[in-house]
Structures are given as C-alpha cells and as structure tokens.
C-alpha positions as CSV (number, residue, x, y, z in Angstrom):
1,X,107.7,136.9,-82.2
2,X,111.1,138.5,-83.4
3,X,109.4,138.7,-87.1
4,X,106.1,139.9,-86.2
5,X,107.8,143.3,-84.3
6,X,110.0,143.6,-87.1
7,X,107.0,144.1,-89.8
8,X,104.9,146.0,-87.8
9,X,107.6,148.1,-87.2
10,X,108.1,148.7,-90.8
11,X,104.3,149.3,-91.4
12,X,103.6,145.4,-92.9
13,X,100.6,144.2,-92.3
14,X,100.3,140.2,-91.9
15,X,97.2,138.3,-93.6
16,X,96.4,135.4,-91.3
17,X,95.0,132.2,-93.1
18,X,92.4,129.3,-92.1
19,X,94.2,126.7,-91.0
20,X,94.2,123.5,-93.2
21,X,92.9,125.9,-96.2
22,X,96.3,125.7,-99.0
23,X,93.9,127.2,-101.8
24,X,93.9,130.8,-100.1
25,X,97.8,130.8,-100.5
26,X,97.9,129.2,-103.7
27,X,101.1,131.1,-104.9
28,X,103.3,130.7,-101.7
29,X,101.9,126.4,-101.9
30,X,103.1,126.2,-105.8
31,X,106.7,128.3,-104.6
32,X,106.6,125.1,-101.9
33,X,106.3,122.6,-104.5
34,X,109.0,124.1,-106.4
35,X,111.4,124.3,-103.7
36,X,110.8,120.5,-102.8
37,X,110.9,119.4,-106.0
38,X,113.7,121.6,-107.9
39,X,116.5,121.5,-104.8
40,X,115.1,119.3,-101.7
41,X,114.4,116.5,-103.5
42,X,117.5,116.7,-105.6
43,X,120.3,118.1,-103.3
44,X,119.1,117.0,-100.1
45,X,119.6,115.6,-98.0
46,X,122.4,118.2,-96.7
47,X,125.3,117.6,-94.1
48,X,125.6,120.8,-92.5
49,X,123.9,124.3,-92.5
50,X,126.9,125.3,-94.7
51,X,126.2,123.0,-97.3
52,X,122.0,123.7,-97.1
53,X,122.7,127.5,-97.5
54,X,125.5,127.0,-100.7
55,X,122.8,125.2,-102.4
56,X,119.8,127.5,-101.6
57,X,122.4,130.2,-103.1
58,X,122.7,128.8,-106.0
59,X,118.8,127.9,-106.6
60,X,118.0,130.8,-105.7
61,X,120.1,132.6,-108.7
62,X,118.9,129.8,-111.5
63,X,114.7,131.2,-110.3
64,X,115.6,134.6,-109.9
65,X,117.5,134.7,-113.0
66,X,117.5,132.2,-115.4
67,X,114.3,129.7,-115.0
68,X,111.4,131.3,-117.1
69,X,107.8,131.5,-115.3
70,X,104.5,130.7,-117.3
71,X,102.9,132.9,-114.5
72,X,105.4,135.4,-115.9
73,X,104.8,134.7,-120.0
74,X,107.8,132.9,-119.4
75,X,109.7,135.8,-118.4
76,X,111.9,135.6,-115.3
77,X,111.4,137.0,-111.9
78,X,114.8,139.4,-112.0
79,X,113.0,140.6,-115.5
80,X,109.9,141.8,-113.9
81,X,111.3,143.1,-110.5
82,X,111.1,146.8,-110.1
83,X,112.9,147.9,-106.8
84,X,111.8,150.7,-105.1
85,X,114.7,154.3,-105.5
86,X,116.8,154.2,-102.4
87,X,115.9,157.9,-102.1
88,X,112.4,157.3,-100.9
89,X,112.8,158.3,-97.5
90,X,111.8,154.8,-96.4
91,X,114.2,153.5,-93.8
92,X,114.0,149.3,-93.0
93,X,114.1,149.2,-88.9
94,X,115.8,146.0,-87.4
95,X,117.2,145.1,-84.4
96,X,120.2,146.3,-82.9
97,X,121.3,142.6,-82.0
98,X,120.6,141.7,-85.8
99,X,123.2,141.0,-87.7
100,X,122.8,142.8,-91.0
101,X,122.7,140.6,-93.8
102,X,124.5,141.8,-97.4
103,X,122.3,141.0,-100.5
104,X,124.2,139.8,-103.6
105,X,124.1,141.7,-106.4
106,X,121.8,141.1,-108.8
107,X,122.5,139.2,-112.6
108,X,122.0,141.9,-115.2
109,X,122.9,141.6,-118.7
110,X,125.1,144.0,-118.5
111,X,126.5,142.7,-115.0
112,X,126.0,139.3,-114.9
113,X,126.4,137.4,-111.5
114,X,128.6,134.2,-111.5
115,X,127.7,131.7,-109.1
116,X,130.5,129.5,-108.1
117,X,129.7,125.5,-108.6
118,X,129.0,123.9,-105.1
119,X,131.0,121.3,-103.6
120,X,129.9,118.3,-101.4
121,X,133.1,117.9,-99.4
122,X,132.3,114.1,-98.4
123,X,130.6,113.0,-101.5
124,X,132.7,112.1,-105.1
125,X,131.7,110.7,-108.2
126,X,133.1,108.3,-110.4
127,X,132.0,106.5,-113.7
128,X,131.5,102.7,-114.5
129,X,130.2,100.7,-117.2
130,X,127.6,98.1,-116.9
131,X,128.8,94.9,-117.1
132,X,127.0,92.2,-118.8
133,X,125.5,90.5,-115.9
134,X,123.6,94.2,-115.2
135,X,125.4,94.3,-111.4
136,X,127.7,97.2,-110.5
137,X,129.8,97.3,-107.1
138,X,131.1,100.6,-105.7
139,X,133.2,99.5,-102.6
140,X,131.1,97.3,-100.7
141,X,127.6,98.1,-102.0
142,X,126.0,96.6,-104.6
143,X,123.9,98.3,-107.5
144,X,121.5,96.3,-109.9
145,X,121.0,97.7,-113.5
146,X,120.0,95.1,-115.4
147,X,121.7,93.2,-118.4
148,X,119.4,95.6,-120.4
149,X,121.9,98.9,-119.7
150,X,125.1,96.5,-120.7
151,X,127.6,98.4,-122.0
152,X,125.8,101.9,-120.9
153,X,128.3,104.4,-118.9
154,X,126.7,105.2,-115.5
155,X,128.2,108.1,-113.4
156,X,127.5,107.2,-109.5
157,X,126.8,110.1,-107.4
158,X,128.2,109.1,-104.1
159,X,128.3,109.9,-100.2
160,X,127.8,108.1,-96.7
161,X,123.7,108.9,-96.8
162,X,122.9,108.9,-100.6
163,X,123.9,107.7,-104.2
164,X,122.4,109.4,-107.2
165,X,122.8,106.8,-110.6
166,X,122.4,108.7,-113.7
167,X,123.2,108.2,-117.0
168,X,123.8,111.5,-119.7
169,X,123.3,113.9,-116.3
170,X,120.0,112.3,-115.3
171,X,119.1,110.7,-112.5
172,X,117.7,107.0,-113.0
173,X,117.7,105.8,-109.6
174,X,118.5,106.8,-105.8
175,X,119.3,104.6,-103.4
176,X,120.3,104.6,-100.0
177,X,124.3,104.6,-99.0
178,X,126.1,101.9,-97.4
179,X,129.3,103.7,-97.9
180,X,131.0,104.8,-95.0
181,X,133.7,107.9,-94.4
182,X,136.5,105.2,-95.4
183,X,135.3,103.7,-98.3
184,X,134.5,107.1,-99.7
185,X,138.4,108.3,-99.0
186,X,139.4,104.6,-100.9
187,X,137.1,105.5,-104.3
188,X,138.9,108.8,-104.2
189,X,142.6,107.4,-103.9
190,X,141.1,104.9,-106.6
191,X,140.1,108.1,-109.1
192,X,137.2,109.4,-107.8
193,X,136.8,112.9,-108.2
194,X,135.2,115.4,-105.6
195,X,131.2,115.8,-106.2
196,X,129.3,118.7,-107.7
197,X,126.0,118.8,-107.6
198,X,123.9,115.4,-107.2
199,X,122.4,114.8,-110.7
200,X,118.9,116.7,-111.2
201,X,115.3,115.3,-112.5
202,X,114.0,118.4,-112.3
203,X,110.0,119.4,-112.6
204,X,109.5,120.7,-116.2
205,X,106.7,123.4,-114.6
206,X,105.5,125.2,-117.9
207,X,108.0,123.5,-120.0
208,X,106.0,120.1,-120.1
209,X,104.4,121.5,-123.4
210,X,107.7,122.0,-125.1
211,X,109.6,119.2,-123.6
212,X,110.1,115.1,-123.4
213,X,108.8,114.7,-120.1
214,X,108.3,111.2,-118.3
215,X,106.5,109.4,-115.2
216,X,106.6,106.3,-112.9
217,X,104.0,104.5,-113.1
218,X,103.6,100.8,-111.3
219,X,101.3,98.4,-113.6
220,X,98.8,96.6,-111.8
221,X,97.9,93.0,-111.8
222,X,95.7,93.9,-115.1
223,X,98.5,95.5,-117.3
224,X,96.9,98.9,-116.3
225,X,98.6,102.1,-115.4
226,X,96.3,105.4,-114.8
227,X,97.7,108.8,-116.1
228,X,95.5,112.4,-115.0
229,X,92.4,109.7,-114.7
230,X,93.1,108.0,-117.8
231,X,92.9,104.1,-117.9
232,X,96.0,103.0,-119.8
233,X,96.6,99.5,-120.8
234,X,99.9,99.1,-120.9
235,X,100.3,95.1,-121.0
236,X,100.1,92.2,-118.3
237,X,103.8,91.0,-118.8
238,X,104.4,94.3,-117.0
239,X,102.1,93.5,-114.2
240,X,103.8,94.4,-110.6
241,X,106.8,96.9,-112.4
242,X,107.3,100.3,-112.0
243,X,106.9,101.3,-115.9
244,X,108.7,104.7,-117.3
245,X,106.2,106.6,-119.6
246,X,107.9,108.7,-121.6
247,X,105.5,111.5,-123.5
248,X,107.0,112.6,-126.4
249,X,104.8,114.9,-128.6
250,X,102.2,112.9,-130.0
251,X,103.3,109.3,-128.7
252,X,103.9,107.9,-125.3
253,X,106.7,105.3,-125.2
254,X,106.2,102.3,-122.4
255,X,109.7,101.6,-121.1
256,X,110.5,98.6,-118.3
257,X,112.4,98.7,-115.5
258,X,115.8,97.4,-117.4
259,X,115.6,100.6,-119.8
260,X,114.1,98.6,-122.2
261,X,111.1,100.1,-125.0
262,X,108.4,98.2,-124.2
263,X,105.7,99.6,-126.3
264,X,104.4,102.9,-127.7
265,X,101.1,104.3,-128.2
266,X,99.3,107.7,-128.9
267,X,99.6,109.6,-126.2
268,X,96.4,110.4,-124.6
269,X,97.9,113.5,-122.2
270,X,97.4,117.1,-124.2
271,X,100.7,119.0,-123.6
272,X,99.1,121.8,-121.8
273,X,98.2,119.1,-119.0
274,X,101.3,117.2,-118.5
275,X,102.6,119.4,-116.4
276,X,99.9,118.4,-113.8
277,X,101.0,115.3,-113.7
278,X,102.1,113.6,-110.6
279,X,105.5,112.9,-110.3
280,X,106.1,114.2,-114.2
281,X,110.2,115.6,-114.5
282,X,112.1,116.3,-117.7
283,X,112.5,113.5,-119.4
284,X,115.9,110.8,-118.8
285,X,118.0,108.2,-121.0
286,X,116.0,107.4,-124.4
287,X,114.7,103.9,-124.2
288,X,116.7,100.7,-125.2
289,X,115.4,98.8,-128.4
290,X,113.2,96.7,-127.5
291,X,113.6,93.1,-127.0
292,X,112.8,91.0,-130.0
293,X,109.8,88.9,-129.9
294,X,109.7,85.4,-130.8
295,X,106.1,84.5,-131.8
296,X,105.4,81.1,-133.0
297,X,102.8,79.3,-134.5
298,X,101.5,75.8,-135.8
299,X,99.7,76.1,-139.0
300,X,96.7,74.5,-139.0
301,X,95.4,72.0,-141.2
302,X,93.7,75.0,-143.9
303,X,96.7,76.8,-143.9
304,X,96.2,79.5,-141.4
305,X,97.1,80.7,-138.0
306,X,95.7,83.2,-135.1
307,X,97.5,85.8,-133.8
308,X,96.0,88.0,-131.1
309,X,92.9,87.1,-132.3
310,X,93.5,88.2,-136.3
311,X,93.2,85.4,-138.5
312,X,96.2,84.9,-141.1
313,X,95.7,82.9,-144.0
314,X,99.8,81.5,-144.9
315,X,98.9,78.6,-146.9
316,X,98.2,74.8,-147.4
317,X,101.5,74.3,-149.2
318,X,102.6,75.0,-145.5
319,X,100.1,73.1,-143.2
320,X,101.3,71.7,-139.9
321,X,104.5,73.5,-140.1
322,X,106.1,75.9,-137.5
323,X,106.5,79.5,-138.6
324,X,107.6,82.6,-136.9
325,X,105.5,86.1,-136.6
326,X,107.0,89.3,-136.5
327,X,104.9,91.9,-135.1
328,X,105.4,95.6,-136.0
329,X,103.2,98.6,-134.9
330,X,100.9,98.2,-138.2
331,X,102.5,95.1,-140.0
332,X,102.7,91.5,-139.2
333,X,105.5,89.4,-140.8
334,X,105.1,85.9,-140.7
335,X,108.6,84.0,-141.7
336,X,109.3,79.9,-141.9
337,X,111.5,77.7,-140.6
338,X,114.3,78.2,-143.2
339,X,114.3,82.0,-142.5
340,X,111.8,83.2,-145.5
341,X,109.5,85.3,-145.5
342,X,105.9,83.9,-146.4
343,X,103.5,86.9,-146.1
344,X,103.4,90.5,-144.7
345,X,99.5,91.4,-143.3
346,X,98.5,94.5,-141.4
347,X,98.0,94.7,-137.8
348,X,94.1,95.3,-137.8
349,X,94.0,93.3,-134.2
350,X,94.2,95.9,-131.1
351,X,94.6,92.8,-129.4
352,X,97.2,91.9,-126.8
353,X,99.9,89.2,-127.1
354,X,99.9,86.9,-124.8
355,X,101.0,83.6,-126.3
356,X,104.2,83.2,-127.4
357,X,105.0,79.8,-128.3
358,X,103.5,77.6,-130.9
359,X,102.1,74.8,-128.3
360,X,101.1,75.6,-124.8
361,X,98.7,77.8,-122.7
362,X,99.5,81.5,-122.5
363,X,102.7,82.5,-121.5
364,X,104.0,86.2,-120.1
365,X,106.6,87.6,-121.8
C-alpha cells in the first residue's frame, strides 16, 4: 500500500493490532468517538466531498485550538504541540505523483487563524413559532411539537436529506427531509436564509462536571429508566416516552417529550461520571413549568383523606365534601371547594401518585 512505502520510507515503524481488540488503541477509539459524535453526527450527512472537507476544516481548528482536553489538564492540543526545527536535516520523502498538500497556519495568540463560517449551499434556515395546536408545516412536511412549546420560537435547520429543530441553538429533534430541491428554492424566495452550520448537541467530554448536561432515556412499562446501572423510578404516567433527564448539579430534572418538567429528584450520577454516560450532550432548552395537577379527594366520614398513601387529617367540620390537594416537593396543600385553603402538611410519603380524581380506580396522568 501507497501509505505503508511512504512510512517506511521515512523510517516509521507501524504497530499492528489484534483484530477485534479496541482496548490496545484506546486513544485513537476515544479520537473515533469524538469525531462521530462532535461533527458526523451533527454535520452529516454531507452532499459532496467539498462540503465533508469544509467541515472537517473547521473541526479540526475548534480541537486543535480551542476545545480544552482533560487528557491535557484541560489544555489544548495546539498548547502542548512542540514541532520539530525545520533545520534538522530530516527531509519527509513522498511520491513524485503526489500532490503536495499546504498546511494551514497554525492559531497563535499572537497570530490567530480565522476560520471562515461554512455554508450548505442547498440547505436554509428559517424561524417559526409554535402554534397552539403544537403542529408546524415547512412546505409540505409536517413537524409535531406539541401544545407544550406553544408560543416557543423554533429555528428549522433545513435541506432535501435532513432537518435539524432547535430551539436557543440546540438541537431538540432530527428528522428525516421530505423537502425536495423546489420546495427548498420556494422557503428561500419566502425569507429563508442560506444555512450555516446544522445546530450542535455536542458531547460535553470533560466538561460533564462543570456543565448542565442531559440524556434520553425511554421509561419502561414500570415508570423505570436506568442511568450508569442505576434504577431510577421516574413515574408510570411516563411509561413508553422517551424522557429528557436533565443533570443539573445536585438535582436531576425529569422532562417529557412536550418539554414539559415532569419531576425532579437528587441526582444520583456524581459529576465526575456523567461524562460516561451514554448518549450524555450538553444540555438543551430548560424545561417548561410543569403541568398543574389536579388531585381530588372525598373526605371521609372522620374528616380525613389519603394521599399517596399519607394519611391527612382536614376535619369533620368538612366530612363528605370534595377538596383539592396541591402537592409540592416537601408540602401538601389541601384547598376546598370555594378556593380556601384548609391545611398545609409535609410530604413525608415517597409514594407515587397515581389517582387523581376523587372517585374512581387509578388513573395515569
């Protein structure tokens, strides 16, 4: 091979691997991982060879020159680079029929490099607001969002093989295009402006420990999600959604698919770890506020009610009647029918909420 001749003639010396043995090249598999999940992932898929090399460039600069390495005490590579004096005597051989290849010059502060923004010739973008009914149309395609992100401005990242939907510069959904050359030249006679780069979710690498960071996670049947081998309970309304967990410092936020905060809970992920985490990226849109619960109960005959299994004493005065429970993280509010409130108890139940209404078997909410 071409590149075999070309390092022995330059005195390199190739170290051959086992096959199906990743752990003996553990640096080249994590520069790998970085590369899909830092500019494959979020610029690919490309149109032309053109377009692959302009954003290689320009990935290349921002890990060269700006993204700080834990490996590296979160220095950057262009920091610790040392090239060898061009007056070693050391001469690189390459073919004749090679085409020599100029190397840019490298960001100093001194002499800093700057890297012209790319453009995606055939893809444009173009902002639209959520409309009540949570449904969005871009030409002929249509996008669900959700009545939860009414009123939210979404930016819509679009081309004739992908659309990036983000919201604040990040990415909160990717979808498949239905859009073809023609509807793309229509959105841009109709104010659509010429794409930059498609919106990142980049990997947080090192700065998971500083950072919001977040993850995907679908509940199962139980209300369960697992997080680095933890059980999580999450809830059984969300059974069968893909849930956002948000990690934020000490407390991990449970967000639905509408955007919506769900529930939060101490997060049981130390800092140092979340960067392991599958599928873990900086962190998007802060949740919604969450929907309000309506929790009712019939008082019973000795003047108290149950609520995820913690007994509330309201009073006989108020026997038989309907009243309404508000439930907080550490507080319980319980309110009657002409809007007062009756009594405030803590929340001593760890107890799930599964029934909502004042008569009836369990509901989900």
């Amino acid at each position: 091979m071409l590149f075999e001749r070309i390092c022995r003639r330059n005195g390199i010396v190739q170290r051959l691997t086992k096959p199906y043995s990743p752990t003996t090249t553990g640096k080249v598999e994590r520069w790998h991982q970085a590369l899909q999940l830092e500019l494959l992932n979020v610029a690919g898929p490309f149109a032309s060879v053109e377009d692959a090399q302009a954003a290689v460039d320009v990935w290349r600069e921002e890990y060269n020159h700006r993204r700080p390495h834990q490996s590296l005490d979160m220095a950057c590579p262009a920091g610790r680079f040392r090239p060898t004096p061009a007056d070693d005597g050391l001469e690189l051989w390459a073919p004749p029929d090679l085409e020599p290849v100029t190397a840019p010059a490298a960001s100093t502060p001194d002499h800093p490099v700057t890297v012209e923004p790319v453009q995606w010739p055939d893809a444009i973008e173009i902002d639209r607001v959520v409309p009540p009914s949570g449904n969005l149309a871009i030409g002929p395609q249509q996008f669900w969002l959700g009545p939860g992100r009414t009123g939210q401005q979404v930016r819509f990242w679009s081309g004739t093989i992908t659309v990036h939907l983000s919201i604040d510069g990040w990415r909160i959904k990717t979808v498949p295009s239905r859009l073809s050359a023609i509807d793309i030249a229509r959105l841009r006679q109709a104010g659509a402006f010429p794409a930059g780069p498609p919106p990142a979710g980049p990997a947080p690498g090192a700065l998971a420990a500083t950072s919001c960071v977040e993850v995907q996670r679908l509940v199962n049947p139980s209300g369960i999600i697992t997080l680095a081998n933890q059980v999580i309970s999450v809830g059984s309304p969300l059974a069968g959604q893909r849930a956002r967990i948000r990690l934020d410092g000490q407390i991990m936020h449970v967000i639905t698919q509408d955007g919506l905060l769900w529930r939060t809970l101490p997060c049981p992920i130390p800092a140092s770890q979340r960067h392991k985490l599958q599928g873990v990226r900086l962190a998007g849109p802060k949740p919604l506020p969450s929907a309000s619960l309506v929790i009712q109960r019939k008082v019973s005959s000795r003047g108290g009610i149950r609520v995820a299994r913690q007994h509330i004493q309201v009073g006989l005065p108020h026997a038989g009647r309907i009243v309404t429970i508000e439930p907080g993280d550490t507080t319980l509010r319980v309110i009657d029918s002409n809007g007062e409130l009756l009594t405030i108890v803590p929340r001593n139940s760890p107890g799930e909420i599964t029934r909502f209404k004042a008569h009836g078997s369990k509901h989900s909410h």
